[in-house]
C-alpha positions in Angstrom: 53.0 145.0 129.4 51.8 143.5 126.2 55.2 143.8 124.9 56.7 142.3 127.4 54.1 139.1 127.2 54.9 138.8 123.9 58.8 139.1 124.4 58.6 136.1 126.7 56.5 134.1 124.6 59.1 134.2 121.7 61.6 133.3 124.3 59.5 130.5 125.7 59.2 129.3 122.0 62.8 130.1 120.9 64.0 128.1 123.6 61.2 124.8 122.9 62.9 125.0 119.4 66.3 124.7 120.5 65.5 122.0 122.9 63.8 120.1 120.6 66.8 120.5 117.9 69.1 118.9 120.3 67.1 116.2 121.7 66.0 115.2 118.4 68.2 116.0 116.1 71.7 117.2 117.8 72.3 114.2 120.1 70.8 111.1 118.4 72.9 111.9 115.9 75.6 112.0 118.0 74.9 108.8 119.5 74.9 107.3 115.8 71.9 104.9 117.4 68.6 105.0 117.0 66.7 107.0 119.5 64.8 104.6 121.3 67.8 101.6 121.2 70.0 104.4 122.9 67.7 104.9 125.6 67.4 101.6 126.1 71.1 101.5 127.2 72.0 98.7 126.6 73.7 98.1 123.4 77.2 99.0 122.0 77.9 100.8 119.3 76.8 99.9 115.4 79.4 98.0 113.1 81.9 98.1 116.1 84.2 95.0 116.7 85.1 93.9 119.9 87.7 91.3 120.0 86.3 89.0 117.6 83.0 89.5 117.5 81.0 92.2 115.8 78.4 94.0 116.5 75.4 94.5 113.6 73.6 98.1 112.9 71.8 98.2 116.5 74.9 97.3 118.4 73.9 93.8 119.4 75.4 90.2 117.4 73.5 88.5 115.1 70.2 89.4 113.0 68.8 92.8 113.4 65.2 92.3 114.1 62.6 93.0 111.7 58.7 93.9 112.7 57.6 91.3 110.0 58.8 87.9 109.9 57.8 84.7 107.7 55.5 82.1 109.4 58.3 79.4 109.0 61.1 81.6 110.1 62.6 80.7 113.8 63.9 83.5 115.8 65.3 83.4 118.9 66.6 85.9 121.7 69.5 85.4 123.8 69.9 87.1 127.5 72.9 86.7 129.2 76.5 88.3 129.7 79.5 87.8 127.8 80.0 84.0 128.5 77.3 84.3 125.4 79.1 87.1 124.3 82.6 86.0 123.4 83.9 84.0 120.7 81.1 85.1 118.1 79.0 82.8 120.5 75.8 84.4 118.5 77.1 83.4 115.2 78.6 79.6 116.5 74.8 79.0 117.9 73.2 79.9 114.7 75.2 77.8 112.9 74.4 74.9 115.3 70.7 75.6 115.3 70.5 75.6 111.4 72.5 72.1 111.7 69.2 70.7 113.4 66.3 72.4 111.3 65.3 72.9 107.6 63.3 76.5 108.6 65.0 79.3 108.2 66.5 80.7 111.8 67.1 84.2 113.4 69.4 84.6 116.3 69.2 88.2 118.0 71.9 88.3 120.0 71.0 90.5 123.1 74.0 89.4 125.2 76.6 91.9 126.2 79.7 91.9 127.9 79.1 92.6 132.0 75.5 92.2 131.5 73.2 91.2 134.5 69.4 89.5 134.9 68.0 93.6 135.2 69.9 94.5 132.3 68.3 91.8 130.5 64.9 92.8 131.8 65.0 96.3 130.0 66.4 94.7 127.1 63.6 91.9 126.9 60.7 95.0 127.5 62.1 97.0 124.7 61.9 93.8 122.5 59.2 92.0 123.7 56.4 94.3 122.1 56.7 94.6 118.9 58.9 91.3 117.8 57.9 87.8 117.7 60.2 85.7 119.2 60.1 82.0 119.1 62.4 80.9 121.9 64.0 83.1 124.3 67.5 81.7 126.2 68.2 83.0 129.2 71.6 82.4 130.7 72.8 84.4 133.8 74.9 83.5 137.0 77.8 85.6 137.7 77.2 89.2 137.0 74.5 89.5 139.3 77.0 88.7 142.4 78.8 92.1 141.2 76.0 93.7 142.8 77.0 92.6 146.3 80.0 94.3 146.4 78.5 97.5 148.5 77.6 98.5 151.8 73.5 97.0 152.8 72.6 100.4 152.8 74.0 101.3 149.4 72.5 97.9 147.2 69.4 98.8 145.4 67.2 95.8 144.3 67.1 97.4 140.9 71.0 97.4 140.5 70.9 101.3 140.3 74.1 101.6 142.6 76.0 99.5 139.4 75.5 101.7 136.8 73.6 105.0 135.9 71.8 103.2 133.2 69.7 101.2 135.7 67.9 104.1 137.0 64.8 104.4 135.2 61.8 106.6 135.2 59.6 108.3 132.3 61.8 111.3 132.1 65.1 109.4 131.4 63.3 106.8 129.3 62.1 108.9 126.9 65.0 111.9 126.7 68.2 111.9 125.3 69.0 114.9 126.8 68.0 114.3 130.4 69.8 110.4 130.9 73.4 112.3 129.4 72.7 115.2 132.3 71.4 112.4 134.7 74.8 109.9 133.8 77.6 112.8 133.8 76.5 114.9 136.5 73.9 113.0 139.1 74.7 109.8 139.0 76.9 109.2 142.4 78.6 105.4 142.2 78.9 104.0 145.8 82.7 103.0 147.3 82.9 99.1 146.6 82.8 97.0 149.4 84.1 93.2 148.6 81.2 90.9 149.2 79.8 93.0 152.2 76.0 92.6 150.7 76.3 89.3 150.0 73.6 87.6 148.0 71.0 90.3 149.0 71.3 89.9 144.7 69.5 86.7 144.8 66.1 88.4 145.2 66.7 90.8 142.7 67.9 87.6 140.5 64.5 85.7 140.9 62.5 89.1 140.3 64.2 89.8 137.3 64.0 86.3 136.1 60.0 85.9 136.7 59.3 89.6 134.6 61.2 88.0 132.1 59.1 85.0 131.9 55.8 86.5 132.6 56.6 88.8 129.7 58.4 85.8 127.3 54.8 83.4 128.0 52.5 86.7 127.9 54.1 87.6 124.0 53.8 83.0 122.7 57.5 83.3 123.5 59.2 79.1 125.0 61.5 80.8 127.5 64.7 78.3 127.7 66.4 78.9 131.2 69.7 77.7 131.9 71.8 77.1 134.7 75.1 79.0 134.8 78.7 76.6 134.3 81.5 77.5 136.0 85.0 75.6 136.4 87.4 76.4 139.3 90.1 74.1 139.8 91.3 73.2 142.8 94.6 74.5 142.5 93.0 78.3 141.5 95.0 81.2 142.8 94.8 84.5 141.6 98.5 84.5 141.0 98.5 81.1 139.2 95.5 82.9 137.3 97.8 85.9 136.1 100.3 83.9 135.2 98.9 81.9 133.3 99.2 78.5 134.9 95.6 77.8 136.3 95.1 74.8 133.9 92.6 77.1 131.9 92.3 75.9 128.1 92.8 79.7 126.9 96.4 79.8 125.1 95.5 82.9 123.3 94.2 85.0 127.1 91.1 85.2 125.3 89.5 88.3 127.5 90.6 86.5 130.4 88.6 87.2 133.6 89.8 86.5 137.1 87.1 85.3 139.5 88.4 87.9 142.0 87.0 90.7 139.5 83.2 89.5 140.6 84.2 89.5 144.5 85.6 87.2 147.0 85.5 84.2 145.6 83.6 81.6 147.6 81.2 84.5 148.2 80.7 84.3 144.2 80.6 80.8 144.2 77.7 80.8 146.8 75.8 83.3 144.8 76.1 81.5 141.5 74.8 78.5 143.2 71.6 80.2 144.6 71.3 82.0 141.5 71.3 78.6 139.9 68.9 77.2 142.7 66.9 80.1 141.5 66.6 79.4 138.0 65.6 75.8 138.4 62.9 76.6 141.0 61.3 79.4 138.4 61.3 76.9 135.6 59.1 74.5 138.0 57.0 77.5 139.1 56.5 78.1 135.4 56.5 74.8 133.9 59.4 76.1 131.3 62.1 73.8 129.6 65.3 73.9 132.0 68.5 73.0 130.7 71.0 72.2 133.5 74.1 73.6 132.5 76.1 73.5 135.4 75.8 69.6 135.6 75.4 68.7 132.1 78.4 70.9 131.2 80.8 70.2 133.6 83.6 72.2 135.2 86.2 70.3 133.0 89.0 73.6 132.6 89.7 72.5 128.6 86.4 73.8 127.9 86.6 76.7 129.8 89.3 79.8 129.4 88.9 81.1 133.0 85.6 80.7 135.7 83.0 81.2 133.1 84.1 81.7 129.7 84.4 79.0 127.7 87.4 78.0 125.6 87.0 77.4 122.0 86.3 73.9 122.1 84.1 75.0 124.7 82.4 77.5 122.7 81.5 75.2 119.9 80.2 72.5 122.3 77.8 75.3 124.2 76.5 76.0 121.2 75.8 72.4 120.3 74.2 71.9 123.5 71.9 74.4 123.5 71.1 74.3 120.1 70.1 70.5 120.3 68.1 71.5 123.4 65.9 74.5 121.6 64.6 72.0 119.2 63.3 69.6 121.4 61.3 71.9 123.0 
């Protein structure tokens, strides 16, 4: 009997040591990320280059945060999708902000291609703690209304039914071992259904939005909220759009996006209007600096390459905007 207890303890122990080899030394390695930015999710992958824009030794653009920073250095977070993304947007809005100020600036560019408001909550909670941000800009609109596209019955507030990664407890926040089983092997994606939950996101939107802010004034952080700018023009059709003839200022099909790939399009219309509605009515609740983007911008299509990526005239004069906006507040 005492053999046997001891037989099974070396088991129990050979096993812990093998567990713990892989989930802290096997698969972080493989991951080439750091273990608690992979768990995070949402980042791509170190040094890679997408298009034109690179990604820096966490997978996001621009500065890598450090713990300590100067008293007179200026750092600022960006939330948003890739309409912040694209076109080294990161490095065009530094360049703007250090136009305006004689402090030294930091942009950490947390923007990511297809990114919605609850990515940008885990993002913002695994920054918030230990990093002092100055400003924070958050700019979302159209991603969210990706979440419609299911059955009522299939949308989860949390945007779980999107992508594995928005499932979150204890157990897949803290191992490496049990998100890969969780992603690969549990994780069901439901049918999608065009538009069939429409704006049901737009609570989820002004949930997402409010942690964000709660968090950003909680941590001395200015949270800058903008509104989203789109541009369809009248004479939009998807086939005009493929072919190139929607009177888009994108000679290059810069990552060119059809609207149809976010859902039906007035549906996505509608929901980037209330999610715009929503953003204005939090900055009031909140007494935050709002910068209206969808009316100060315009919808003029030779600053935009498709619905809401900007051209590169666009792209510099974004960057301009929001950069002479930061500083005033």
């Amino acid at each position: 009997m005492r053999q046997h207890l001891i037989f099974a303890l070396f088991v129990l122990i050979l096993i812990g040591l093998v567990g713990f080899l892989i989930e802290f030394v096997l698969l972080p390695n493989n991951r080439h990320l750091p273990r608690d930015t992979y768990l995070m999710g949402w980042v791509g992958y170190p040094y890679n280059h997408i298009d034109d824009t690179d990604l820096n030794s966490i997978g996001l653009t621009g500065d890598t945060p450090e713990t300590h920073l100067s008293a007179d250095t200026v750092r600022i977070l960006t939330l948003g999708g890739s309409a912040i993304f694209n076109r080294r947007f990161t490095e065009r809005f530094k360049q703007a902000l250090s136009l305006r100020t004689n402090h030294p600036v930091e942009v950490v560019g947390a923007a990511y291609r297809g990114h919605t408001t609850r990515s940008s909550v885990i993002k913002h909670d695994f920054f918030s703690p230990g990093f002092r941000f100055d400003y924070l800009i958050f700019y979302h609109g159209i991603n969210d209304t990706w979440a419609n596209n299911v059955d009522p019955g299939e949308f989860q507030a949390d945007y779980r039914h999107l992508d594995a990664w928005y499932r979150r407890n204890w157990i897949l926040d803290n191992s490496i071992l049990a998100r890969d089983l969780y992603n690969r092997f549990f994780y069901r994606k439901p049918e999608r259904k065009e538009g069939k939950s429409a704006f049901k996101s737009v609570e989820s939107f002004r949930t997402n939005l409010e942690h964000i802010v709660r968090r950003a004034l909680d941590h001395g952080t200015v949270p800058i909220l903008v509104t989203f700018a789109t541009c369809v023009p009248e004479t939009y059709t998807l086939k005009r759009f493929l072919a190139g003839e929607a009177g888009y200022n994108n000679p290059e099909r810069y990552d060119p996006q059809p609207i149809e790939g976010w859902g039906p399009k007035n549906l996505v219309l509608q929901g980037i209007r209330k999610h715009n509605r929503v953003t204005q009515e939090v900055a009031v609740k909140f007494g935050v600096p709002l910068l209206d983007a969808s009316v100060v911008f315009g919808s003029d299509p030779f600053d935009f390459g498709d619905v809401c990526h900007f051209s590169e005239p666009g792209t510099d004069r974004f960057a301009g905007l929001l950069a002479g906006f930061s500083f005033r507040n």
